[in-house]
N, C-alpha and C positions, 0 to 999 in steps of 0.2 A: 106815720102817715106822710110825713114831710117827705122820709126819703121815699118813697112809693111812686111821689109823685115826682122827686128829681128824676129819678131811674126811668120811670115813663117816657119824660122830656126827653133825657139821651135818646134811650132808644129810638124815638120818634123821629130827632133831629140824624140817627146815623142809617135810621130807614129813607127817607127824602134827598138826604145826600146820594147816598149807593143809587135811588129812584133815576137822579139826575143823572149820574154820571151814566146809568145803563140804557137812558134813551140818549144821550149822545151820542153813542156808540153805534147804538141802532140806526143813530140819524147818519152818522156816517157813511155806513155800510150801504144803506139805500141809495149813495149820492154816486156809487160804481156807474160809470157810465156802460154801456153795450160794446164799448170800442175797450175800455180799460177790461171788463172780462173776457172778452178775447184775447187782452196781450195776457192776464193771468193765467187761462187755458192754454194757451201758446207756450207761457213760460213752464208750465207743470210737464206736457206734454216734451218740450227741449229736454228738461231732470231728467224723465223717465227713458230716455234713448242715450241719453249725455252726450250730445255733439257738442264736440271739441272747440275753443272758440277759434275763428278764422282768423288766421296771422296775415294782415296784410301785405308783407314783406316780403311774400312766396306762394308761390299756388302750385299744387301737383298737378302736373295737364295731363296726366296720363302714365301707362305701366308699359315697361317692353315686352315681347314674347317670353321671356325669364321670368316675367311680373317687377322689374327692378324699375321706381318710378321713373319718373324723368319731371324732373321742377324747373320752373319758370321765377326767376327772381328777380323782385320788381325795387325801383330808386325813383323816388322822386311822386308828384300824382297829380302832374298836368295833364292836360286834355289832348296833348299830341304826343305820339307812342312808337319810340325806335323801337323795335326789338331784336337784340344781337344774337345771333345762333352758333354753337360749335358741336365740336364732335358727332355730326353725321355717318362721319365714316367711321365712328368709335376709335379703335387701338390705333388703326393701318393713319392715320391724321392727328394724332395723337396731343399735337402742338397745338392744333384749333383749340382743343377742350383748355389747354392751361393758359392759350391767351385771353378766353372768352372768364376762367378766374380770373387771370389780372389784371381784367375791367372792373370786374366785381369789387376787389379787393380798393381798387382805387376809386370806386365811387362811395364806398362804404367811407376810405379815410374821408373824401372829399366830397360831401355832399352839397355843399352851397354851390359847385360848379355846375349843377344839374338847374337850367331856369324852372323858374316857377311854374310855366305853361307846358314843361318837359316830361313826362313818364321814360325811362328806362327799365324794360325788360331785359334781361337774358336766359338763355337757357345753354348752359353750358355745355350740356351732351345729351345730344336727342338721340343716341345711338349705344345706351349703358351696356349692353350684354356684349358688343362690338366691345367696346373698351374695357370691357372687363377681362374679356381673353385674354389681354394684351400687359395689363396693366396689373391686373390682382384686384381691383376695384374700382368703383363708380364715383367715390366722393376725390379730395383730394387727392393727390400725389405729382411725384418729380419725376423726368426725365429719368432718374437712377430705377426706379420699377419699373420701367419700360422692357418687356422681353427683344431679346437681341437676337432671337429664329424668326427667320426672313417668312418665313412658311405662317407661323404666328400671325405673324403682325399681316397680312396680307387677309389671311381669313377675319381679323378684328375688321376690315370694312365693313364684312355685310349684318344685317341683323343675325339672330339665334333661328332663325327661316331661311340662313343662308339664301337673303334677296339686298338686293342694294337700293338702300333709301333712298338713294337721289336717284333713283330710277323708279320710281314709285308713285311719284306724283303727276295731275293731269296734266298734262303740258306734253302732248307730244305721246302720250305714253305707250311703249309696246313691255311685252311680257319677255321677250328673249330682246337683250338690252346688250353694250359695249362699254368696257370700261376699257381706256386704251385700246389693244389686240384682244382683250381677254372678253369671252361672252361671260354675261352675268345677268342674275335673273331679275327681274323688274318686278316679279309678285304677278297672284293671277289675276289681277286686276288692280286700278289703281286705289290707291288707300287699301290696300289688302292690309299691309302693316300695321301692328299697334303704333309702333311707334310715329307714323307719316301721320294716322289719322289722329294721335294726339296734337301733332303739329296744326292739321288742317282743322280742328276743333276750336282750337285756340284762337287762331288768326280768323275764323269767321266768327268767334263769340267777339273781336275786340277789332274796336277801329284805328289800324296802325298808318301811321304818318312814314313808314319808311322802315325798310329794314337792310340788313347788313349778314350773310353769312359767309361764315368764314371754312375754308378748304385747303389745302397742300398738294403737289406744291409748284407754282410755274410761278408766282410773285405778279402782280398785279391786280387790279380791280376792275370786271367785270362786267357790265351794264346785262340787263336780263330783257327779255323778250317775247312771246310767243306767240301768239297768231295775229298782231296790229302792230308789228315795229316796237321800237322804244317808246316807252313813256318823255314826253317831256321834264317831267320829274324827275325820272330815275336819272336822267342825262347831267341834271345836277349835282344829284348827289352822288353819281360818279367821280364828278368832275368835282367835287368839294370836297370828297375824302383823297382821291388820288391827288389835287393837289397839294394839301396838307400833309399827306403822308408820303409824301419823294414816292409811291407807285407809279408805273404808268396805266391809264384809262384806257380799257379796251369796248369797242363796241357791241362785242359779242366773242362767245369763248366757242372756236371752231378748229381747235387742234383734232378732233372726234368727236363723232357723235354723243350729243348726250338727251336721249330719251326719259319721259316722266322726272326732268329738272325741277328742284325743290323752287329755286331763284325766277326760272320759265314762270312756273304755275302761279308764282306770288305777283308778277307782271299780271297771266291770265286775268287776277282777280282787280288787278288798277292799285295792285300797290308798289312805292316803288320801291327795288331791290334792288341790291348789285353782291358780286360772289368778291370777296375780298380773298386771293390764293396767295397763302403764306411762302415764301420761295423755296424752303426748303421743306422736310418732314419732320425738323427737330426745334430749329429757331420759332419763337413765335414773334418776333420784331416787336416787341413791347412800344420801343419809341416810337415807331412808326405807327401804330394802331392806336398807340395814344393821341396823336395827333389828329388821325383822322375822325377818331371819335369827339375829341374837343370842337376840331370846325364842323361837326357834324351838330353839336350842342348848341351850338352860335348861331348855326342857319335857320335851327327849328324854332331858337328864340325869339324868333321877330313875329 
């Protein structure tokens, strides 16, 4: 009878425990706020698609006429925002795209030089399908892939629409456009191109502080403009990369006409821009762009 009545007691005592522990539980689960089952619906709903998680470090703005992307890569995440640009012309410029690397390359060693209040974008070649005729491919490579048929490298300017990007954008824009003697198409309208309008997607999702594109080849820096004169701005940061960098600052680039100008339309919008032209089609003057880009770092600092 004794043990009847221990055995009872257990049981009794491991039923009231279990009891305990299973309205805790309960009591938990009730205390989900409406805002906490939303982010759990949210997160279930994330698993069931599996989006990738966002790499700060980089952002795809968009695909060429090829579908080959074109990325934007980002140093630093102050609230004021250079952003460097090359390979517009793809293959036929080929030197912008590996100076606009060996920015990259030297902010990656050297990240403390970028100020705290500084973003650095680039996008090394907003023109991949251009450069890829040219070259063999879109990512890295040296001067030694560079095709050496004149004919080649000449059709790597335009996009895979055989239209030229820098004749593309609104600033001035006509459809039957001049590059040097040579007619060249503008597209049938402005932002026709993938690739322009990933440009122009980008620059109006983000509030840039200033920007710098780079071109081949007459050698100096550029100041941009298009239907209100220079910006005051831009007049600086002409004048603060060119003197850093032994360029000379030009007021405006009028060797020929240049209709739907990338650098024009970035003016259009009040941002300021200047065309930095590398002097030849092969140098990309490292030390010089290094320089201009450092006093360019210092100015923004303040």
């Amino acid at each position: 009878m004794k043990k009847t009545t221990i055995w009872a007691l257990i049981i009794g005592i491991i039923v009231i425990i279990g009891f305990y522990f299973f309205t805790r539980s309960s009591s938990n689960l009730t205390l989900i706020t409406s805002d906490e089952a939303t982010t759990t619906d949210a997160t279930s709903s994330l698993n069931q698609v599996k989006i990738k998680p966002v790499d700060e470090t980089k952002t795809v703005i968009g695909a060429s006429v090829e579908k080959r992307n074109i990325t934007a890569y980002h140093y630093g995440t102050g609230e004021k925002e250079l952003l460097f640009v090359g390979g517009i012309h793809g293959g036929y410029e080929w030197n912008t795209a590996l100076v606009a690397y060996e920015l990259m390359d030297y902010l990656e060693a050297n990240p403390d030089i970028i100020p705290k209040n500084v973003k650095v974008t680039v996008i090394p070649v907003l023109n991949p399908d251009g450069l890829n005729s040219v070259v063999g491919t879109t990512g890295r490579f040296t001067s030694a892939d560079v095709s050496t048929e004149k004919e080649t490298v000449i059709v790597g300017r335009l996009n895979a629409n055989k239209v030229d990007l820098n004749r593309n954008f609104d600033c001035g824009w006509q459809s039957s456009a001049v590059w040097q003697k040579t007619k060249v198409s503008g597209g049938s309208e402005a932002f026709s191109e993938p690739e322009s309008q990933a440009l122009k997607n980008y620059v109006e999702s983000h509030k840039l502080s200033a920007a710098v594109v780079w071109y081949s080849a007459a050698g100096g820096v550029f100041a941009s403009q298009c239907d209100s004169g220079i910006l005051p701005a831009t007049k600086i940061l002409a004048t603060t990369f060119a003197d850093a960098s032994g360029y000379k600052a030009y007021d405006n680039f009028d060797f020929y006409e240049t209709t739907g100008d990338m650098v024009n339309w970035l003016a259009k919008k009040n941002i300021p821009a200047v065309s930095v032209i590398l002097t030849t089609h092969e140098d990309t003057e490292w030390s010089k762009n290094q320089a201009g880009a450092l006093a360019l770092l210092k100015y923004y600092a303040k």
